[in-house]
C-alpha positions, 0 to 999 in steps of 0.5 A: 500500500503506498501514500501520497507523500504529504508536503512540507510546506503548508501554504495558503494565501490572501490578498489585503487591501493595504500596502506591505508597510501597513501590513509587516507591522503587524506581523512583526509585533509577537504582541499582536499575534493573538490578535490574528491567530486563527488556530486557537492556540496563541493566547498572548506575547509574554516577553519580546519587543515591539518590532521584532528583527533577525534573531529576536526572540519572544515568548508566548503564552499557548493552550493545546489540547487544553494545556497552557503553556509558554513557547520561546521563539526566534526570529530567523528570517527577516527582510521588512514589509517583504518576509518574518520567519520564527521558530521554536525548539521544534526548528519548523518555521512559521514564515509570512511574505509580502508582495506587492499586488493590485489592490494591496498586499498578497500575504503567505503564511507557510508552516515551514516543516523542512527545517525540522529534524523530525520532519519525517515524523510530522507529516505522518501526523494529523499536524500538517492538516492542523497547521492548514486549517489554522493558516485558513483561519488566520489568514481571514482574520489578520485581512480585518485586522489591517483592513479596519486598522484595529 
């Protein structure tokens, strides 16, 4: 019995009425990420500045499966109003990019699972899927959120 392969990179992608300036601000402060979150699980920023920059971290507080607790993460890829990446001790990445579009900003969240060593055990899992519907909710959200600038 074979499978199909499930990918390591889990993308989705909206268009937001705005341009990459009003938008990477967002993305960039760990304070708001709450705000956007479509999975549930980020609850708030405990510790990190404002604006996060290449190799900042930031500490936030997470419920899954109905158990709280705190992640540290790292900024490990940034180029503002264009690209933000962090990770956990996990090593997979969340990543946003930018790109200018008629109309606004194209926005893309990926849940990046290539930088993680146990990648191989993680497409075996419901959590590629998981990561997919978050990103579908999340996405929705983070469009309001700079669209009605809450």
């Amino acid at each position: 019995m074979s499978s199909t392969p499930r990918p390591l990179l889990i993308s989705r992608d909206i268009v937001v009425a705005a341009a990459p300036p009003a938008v990477f601000p967002v993305l960039a402060n760990p304070h708001r990420h709450a705000d956007f979150d479509g999975s549930g699980t980020v609850k708030n920023a405990v510790s990190g500045p404002e604006r996060l920059s290449l190799d900042d971290t930031f500490t936030t507080a997470m419920k899954l499966f109905g158990v709280r607790y705190q992640i540290v993460n790292t900024v490990v890829e940034f180029e503002p109003d264009r690209r933000i990446a962090w990770c956990h001790p996990g090593k997979h990445r969340w990543r946003y990019e930018l790109e200018q579009v008629d109309g606004g900003t194209r926005v893309i969240e990926t849940c990046d699972l290539s930088t993680s060593p146990v990648r191989g055990l993680l497409v075996r899992t419901p959590w590629p899927r998981w990561n997919a519907e978050g990103i579908e909710k999340t996405l929705p959200r983070l469009k309001a959120l700079v669209e009605n600038g809450v």
